[in-house]
LONUMAR-168687 format. One record per atom (N, C-alpha, C): z, y, x. Coordinates in steps of 0.02 Angstrom, whole numbers, plus 50000, padded with zeros to 5 digits. Layout:
N
ZYX...
//
This chain:
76
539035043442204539685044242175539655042242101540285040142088540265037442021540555042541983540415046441928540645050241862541185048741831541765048741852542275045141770542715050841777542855050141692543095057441673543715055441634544555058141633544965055441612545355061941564545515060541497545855065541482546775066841460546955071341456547745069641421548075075441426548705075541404549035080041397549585081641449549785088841472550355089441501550785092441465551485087941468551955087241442552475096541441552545098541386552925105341381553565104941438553485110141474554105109541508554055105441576553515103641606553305102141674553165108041714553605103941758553765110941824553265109241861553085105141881552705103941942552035099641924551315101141940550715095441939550715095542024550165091442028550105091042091549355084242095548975087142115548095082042118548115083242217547805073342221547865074942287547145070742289546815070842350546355067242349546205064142442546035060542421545995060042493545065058142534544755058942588544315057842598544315056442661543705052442684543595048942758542835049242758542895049842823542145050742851541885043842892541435040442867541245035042915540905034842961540295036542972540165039443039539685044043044539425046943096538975051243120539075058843090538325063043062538705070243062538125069642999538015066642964537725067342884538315068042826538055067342772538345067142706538635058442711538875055642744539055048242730539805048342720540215053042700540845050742695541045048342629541575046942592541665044242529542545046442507542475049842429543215050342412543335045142375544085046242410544475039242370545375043442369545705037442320545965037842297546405045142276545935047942222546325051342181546785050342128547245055342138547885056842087548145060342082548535061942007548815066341965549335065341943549905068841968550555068541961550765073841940551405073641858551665075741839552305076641823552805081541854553455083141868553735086041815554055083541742554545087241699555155087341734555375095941713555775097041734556605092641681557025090741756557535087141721557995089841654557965086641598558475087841548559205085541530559515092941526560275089741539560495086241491561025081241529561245076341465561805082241438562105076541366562435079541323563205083541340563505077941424564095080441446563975088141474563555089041478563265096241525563285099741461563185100941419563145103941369563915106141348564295101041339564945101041299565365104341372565305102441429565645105741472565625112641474564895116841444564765121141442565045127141378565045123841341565415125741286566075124741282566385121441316567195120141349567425127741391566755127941431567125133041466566945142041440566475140041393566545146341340567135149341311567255142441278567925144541221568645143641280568655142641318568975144241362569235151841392568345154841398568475162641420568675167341357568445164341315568465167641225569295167441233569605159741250570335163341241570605164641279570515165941333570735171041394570655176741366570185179241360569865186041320570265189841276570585185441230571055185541171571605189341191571885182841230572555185441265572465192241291572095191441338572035197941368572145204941316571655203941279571605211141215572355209241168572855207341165573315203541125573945208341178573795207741242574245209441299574185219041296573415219641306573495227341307573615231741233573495227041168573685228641126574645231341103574835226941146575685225141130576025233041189
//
């Protein structure tokens, strides 16, 4: 087997890794099988765009003036 060694960073805010490897046996019942192709996959979790944001704050100040009214109504 060959030694190689790889390094790096995972990214803040990754939901998911995931290392897979795979191996095969060529024949008989010794040590002759061989790994191959490994990999390392990394899943950041999705970031909302800016409309998600402002929709969100739309429907804040929305309940804020519902809210209003409301205390405006039992006030009267």
């Amino acid at each position: 087997m060959l030694l190689r060694d790889k390094q790096g960073y995972i990214p803040v805010g990754a939901s998911t890794v995931s290392i897979t490897l795979s191996m095969a046996r060529e024949a008989g019942s010794y040590n002759d099988g061989y790994a191959d192709n490994l990999s390392f996959a990394v899943a950041a979790a999705p970031v909302p765009d800016a409309d998600t944001y402002a929709m969100l704050l739309d429907g804040l100040a929305l309940l804020g003036v519902v809210a209003k009214r409301k205390q405006r109504k039992v006030q009267a």
